[in-house]
C-alpha positions in Angstrom: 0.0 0.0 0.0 2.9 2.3 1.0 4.7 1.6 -3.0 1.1 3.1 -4.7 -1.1 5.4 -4.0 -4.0 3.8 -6.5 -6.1 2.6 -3.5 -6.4 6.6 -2.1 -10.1 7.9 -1.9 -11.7 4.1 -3.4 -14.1 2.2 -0.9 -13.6 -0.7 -2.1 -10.4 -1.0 -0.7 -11.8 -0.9 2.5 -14.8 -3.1 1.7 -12.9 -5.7 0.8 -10.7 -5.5 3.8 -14.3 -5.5 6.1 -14.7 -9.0 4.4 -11.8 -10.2 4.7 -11.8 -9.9 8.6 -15.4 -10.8 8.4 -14.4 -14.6 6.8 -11.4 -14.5 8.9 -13.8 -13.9 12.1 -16.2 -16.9 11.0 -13.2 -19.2 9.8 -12.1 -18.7 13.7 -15.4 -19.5 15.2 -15.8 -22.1 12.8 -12.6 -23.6 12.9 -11.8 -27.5 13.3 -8.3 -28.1 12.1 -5.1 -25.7 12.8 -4.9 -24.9 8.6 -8.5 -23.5 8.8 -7.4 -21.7 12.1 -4.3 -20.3 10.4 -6.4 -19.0 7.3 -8.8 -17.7 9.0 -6.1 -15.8 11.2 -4.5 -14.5 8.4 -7.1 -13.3 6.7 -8.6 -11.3 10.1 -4.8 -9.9 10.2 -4.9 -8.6 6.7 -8.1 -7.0 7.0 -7.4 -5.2 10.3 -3.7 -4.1 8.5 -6.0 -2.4 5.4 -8.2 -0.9 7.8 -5.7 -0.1 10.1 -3.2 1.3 7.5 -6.0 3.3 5.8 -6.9 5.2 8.7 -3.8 6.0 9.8 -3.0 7.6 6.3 -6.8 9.3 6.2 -6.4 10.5 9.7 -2.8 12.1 8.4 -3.9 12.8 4.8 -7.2 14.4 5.2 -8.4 18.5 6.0 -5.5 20.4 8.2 -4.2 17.4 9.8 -1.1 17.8 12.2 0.8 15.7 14.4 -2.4 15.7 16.8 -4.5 14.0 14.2 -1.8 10.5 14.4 -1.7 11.1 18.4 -6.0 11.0 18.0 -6.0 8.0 15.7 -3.5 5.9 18.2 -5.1 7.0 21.4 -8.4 5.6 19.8 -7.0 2.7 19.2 -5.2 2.2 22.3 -8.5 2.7 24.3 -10.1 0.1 21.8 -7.5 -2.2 23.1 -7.9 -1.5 26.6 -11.9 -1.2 26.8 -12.6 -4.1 24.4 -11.0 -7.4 26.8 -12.5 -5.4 30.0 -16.1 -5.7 28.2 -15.6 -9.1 27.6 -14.3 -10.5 30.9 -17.2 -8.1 32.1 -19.6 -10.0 30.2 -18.6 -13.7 30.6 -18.9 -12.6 34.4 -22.5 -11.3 34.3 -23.8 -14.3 31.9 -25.2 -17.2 33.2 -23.3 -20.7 33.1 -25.1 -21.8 30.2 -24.9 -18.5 28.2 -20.9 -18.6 28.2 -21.2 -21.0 25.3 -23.9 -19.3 23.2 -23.1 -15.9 21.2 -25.8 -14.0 22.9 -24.0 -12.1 25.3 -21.6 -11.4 22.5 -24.3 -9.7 20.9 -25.3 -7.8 23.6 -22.1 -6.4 24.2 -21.6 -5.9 20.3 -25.0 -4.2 20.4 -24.2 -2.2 23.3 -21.4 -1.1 22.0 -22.9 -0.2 18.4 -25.3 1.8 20.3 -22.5 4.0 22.1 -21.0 4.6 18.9 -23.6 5.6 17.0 -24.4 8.7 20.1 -20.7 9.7 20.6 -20.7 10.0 16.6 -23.5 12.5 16.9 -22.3 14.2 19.3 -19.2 14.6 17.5 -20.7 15.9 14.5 -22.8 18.5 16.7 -20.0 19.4 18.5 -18.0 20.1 14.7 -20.9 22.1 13.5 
């Protein structure tokens, strides 16, 4: 990605890293042999490395961005890392016995936190208007 700059300003780019760590997230769930696990693996990787790369360079690249705009992006991600395990040991905690092996607390959480996201979004945008 670093060698050309064709992949600047396209979404497809990034929709096709979203799928790839979407069929690398199933082909973990889903796996049964190490192969499958390592595929799956490697295809979650390259998607988050896109996504990851893209929004580094966006977040950089994009209006009057300074060196505050990279120390934004990383301190995002670095509460994503910190926040993300908490709210899953939280929730294996709070679920029942027999809801640690089903996927709805996962989707509760996920839900949740789709919810929170969607508010702090607005009240970014309010706040930039």
């Amino acid at each position: 990605m670093g060698i050309s700059g064709a992949w600047h300003g396209k979404w497809s780019v990034l929709w096709i890293a979203v799928g790839a760590m979407a069929l690398g997230f199933v082909g973990i769930l889903g796996a049964s042999s190490l192969p499958t696990l390592i595929i799956g693996l490697i295809l979650f990787g390259s998607g988050m490395g896109v996504t990851y790369y893209a929004a580094l360079y966006y977040a950089m690249a994009v209006g009057q961005a300074e060196v505050d705009a990279g120390g934004t992006h990383e301190a995002l991600l670095g509460s994503g890392y910190m926040v993300g395990p908490i709210v899953g040991i939280a929730t294996i905690q709070l679920s029942d016995a027999s809801q640690v092996q089903s996927f709805q607390p996962v989707i509760f959480v996920v839900l949740l936190l789709l919810g929170l996201s969607i508010c702090a979004l607005a009240l970014f945008t309010k706040k930039a208007r």
